[in-house]
C-alpha positions as CSV (number, residue, x, y, z in Angstrom):
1,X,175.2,138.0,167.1
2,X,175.9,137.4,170.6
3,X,179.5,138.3,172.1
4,X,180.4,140.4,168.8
5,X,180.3,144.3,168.8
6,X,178.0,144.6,165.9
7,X,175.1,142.3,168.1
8,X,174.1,145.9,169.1
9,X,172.4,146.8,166.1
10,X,171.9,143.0,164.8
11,X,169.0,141.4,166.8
12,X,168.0,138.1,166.1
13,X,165.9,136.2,163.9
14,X,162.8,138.4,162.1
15,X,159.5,137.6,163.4
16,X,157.4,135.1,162.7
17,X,154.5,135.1,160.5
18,X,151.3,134.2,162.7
19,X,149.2,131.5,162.2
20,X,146.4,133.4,162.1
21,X,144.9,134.6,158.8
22,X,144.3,137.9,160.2
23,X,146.7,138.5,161.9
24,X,148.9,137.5,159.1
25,X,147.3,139.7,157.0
26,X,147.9,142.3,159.1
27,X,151.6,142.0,159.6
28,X,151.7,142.2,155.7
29,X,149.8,145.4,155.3
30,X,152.0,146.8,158.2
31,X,155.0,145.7,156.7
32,X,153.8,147.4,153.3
33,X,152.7,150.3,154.6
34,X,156.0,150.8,156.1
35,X,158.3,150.4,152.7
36,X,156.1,153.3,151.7
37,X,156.5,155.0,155.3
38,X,160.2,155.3,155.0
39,X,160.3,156.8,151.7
40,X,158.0,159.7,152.7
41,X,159.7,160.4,155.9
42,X,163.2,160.3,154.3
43,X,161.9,163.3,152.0
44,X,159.7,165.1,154.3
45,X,161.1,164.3,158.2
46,X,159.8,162.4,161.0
47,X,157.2,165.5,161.6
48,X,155.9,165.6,158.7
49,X,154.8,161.7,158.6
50,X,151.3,161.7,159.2
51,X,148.6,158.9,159.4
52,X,146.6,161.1,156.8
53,X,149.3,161.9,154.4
54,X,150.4,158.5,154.2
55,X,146.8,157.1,153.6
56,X,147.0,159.6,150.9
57,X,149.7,158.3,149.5
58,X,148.6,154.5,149.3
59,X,145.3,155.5,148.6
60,X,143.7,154.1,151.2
61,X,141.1,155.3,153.7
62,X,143.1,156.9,156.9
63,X,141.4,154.2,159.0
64,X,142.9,151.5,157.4
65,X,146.3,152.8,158.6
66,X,144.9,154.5,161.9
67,X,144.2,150.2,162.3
68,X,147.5,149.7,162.1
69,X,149.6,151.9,164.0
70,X,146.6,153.6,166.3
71,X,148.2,157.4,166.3
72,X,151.3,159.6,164.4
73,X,153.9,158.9,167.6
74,X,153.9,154.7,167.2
75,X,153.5,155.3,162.8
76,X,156.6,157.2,163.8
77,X,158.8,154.8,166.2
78,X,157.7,152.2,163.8
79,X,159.1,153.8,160.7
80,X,161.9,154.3,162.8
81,X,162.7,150.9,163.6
82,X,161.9,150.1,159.8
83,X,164.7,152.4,158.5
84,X,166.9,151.3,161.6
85,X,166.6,147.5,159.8
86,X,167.2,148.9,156.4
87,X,170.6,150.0,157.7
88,X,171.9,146.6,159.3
89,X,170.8,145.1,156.3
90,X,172.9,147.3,153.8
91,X,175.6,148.4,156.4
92,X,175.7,145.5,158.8
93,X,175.0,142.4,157.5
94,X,177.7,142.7,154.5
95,X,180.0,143.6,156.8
96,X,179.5,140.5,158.9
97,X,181.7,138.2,157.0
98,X,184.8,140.0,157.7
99,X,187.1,139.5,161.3
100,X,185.5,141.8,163.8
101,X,188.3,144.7,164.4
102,X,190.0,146.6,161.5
103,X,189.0,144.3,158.7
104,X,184.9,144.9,159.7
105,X,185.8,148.4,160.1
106,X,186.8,149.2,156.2
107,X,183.7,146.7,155.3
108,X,181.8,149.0,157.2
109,X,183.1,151.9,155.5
110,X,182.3,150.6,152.1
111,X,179.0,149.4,152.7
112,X,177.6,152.5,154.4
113,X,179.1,154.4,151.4
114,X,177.7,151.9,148.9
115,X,174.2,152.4,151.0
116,X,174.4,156.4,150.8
117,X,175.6,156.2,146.4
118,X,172.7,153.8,146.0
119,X,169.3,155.8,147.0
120,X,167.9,153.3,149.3
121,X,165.9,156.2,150.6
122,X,164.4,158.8,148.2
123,X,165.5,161.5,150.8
124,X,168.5,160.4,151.8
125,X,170.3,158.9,154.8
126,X,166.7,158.2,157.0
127,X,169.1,158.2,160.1
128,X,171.3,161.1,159.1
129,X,168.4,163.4,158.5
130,X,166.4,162.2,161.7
131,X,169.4,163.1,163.7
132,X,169.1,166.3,162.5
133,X,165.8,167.3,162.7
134,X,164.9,165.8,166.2
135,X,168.3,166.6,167.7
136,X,166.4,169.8,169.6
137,X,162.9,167.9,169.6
138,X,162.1,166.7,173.6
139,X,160.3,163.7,173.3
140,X,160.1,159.8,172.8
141,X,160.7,160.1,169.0
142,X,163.9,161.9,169.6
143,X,165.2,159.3,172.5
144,X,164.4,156.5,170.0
145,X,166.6,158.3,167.3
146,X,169.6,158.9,169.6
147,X,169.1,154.9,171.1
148,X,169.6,153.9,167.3
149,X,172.6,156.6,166.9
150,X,174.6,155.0,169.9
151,X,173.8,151.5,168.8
152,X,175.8,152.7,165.8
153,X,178.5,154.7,167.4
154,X,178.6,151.5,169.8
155,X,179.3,149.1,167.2
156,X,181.7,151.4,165.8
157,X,183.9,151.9,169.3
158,X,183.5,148.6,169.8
159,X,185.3,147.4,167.0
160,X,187.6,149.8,167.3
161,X,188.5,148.4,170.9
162,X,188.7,145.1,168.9
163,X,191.1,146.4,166.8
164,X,193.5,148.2,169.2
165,X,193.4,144.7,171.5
166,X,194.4,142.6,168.5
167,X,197.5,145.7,167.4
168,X,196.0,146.5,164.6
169,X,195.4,150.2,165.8
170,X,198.0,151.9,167.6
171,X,197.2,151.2,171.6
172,X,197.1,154.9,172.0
173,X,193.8,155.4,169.7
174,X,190.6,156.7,171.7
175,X,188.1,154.9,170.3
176,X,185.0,157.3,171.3
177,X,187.0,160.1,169.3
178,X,188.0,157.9,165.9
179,X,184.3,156.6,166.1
180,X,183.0,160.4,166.2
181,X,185.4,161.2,163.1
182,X,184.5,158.1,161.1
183,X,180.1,159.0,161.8
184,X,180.9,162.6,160.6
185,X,182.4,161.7,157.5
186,X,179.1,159.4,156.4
187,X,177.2,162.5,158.0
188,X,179.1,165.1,155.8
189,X,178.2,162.9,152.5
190,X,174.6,162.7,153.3
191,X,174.7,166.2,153.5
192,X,176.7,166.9,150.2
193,X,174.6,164.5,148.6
194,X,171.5,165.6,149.4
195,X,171.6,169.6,150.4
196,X,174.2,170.5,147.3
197,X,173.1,167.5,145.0
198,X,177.1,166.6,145.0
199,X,177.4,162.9,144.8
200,X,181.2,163.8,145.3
201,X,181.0,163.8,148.8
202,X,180.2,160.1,149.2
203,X,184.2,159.4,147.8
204,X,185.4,161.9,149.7
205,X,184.3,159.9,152.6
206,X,185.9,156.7,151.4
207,X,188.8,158.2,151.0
208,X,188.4,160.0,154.3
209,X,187.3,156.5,156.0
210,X,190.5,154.5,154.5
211,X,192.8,157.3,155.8
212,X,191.4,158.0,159.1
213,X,191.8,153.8,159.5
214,X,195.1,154.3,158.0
215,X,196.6,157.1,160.0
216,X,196.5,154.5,163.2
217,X,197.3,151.1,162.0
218,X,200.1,149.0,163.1
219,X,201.4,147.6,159.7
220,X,201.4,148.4,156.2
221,X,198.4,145.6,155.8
222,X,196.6,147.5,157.9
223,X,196.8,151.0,156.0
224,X,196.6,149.3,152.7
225,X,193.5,147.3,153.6
């Protein structure tokens, strides 16, 4: 999605299948081993995915996924970047269809509230807890988490921008600060949901979504949308 906002976190087209049987094969397997990758490391953290517990889990010999991924850091990054495509396509990709600025902005909102009531991961938000656990972890799995995190703040700022150019939000809006308020309240459900087993938090950010958006439009569309 060149020249929009959200082009951050949407890349382009997914990669081709090779040619070659093999290799073929082996983009499958990888691609199967990582539906079950991002379950286990919603529920037990980043840390706690390991090339042997996740052989385990398939029941497969640990070479077949050593094969794979070749040691627990790139199993890691690669779950990552799994879970990092889960959210565009719940989050994203719906949201898409509506003008970039305020009307993405509440599509966004919904979706990401749809993707947190409908347990796409076992554990939770993957992203959410990952910020969490590696936020005082030194290292190339926590850079990789914060890159994905600013993609997301960036698409959110972005249209934000988008939204104050078009006077749709008040000119005197700072962007970085409604885009901090607007991750925390997604942030604060996950945690509800998950830590207190209250589903009611995931309104509560809705609610809290719409009004934040609200609280700065220009016209009674806007704060009704």
């Amino acid at each position: 999605m060149t020249g929009s906002p959200d082009g951050q976190l949407v890349k382009g087209p997914p990669e081709q299948e090779p040619s070659d049987g093999r290799r073929a094969r082996g983009m499958r397997s990888r691609t199967a081993v990582l539906e079950r990758s991002v379950q286990m490391a919603s529920r037990e953290g980043l840390e706690g995915l390991t090339i042997g517990a996740l052989a385990a889990s398939l029941g497969v010999p640990k070479s077949s996924v050593h094969a794979l991924f070749g040691s627990k850091e790139e199993l890691q990054l690669a779950t990552l970047a799994a879970a990092r495509a889960i959210l565009v396509d719940h989050v994203i990709l719906p949201a898409l269809s509506c003008d970039v600025g305020l009307p993405r902005l509440h599509a966004i909102g919904d979706a990401w509230c749809e993707y947190l009531a409908s347990d796409v991961f076992s554990g939770g938000c993957f992203l959410s807890a990952a910020s969490m656990e590696m936020d005082g972890r030194p290292g190339p799995l926590r850079d990789a988490v914060a890159s994905v995190m600013r993609e997301w703040i960036a698409v959110l700022s972005a249209n934000i921008e988008a939204a104050i150019t078009a006077h749709e939000l008040r000119a005197d809006v700072n962007p970085p600060a409604m885009a901090f308020r607007l991750n925390a309240l997604g942030m604060a459900a996950n945690w509800q949901r998950q830590l207190l087993n209250d589903p009611a938090g995931i309104e509560h950010a809705r609610s809290g979504w719409r009004a934040e958006l609200a609280r700065s439009a220009t016209s009674t569309r806007g704060r009704a949308a």
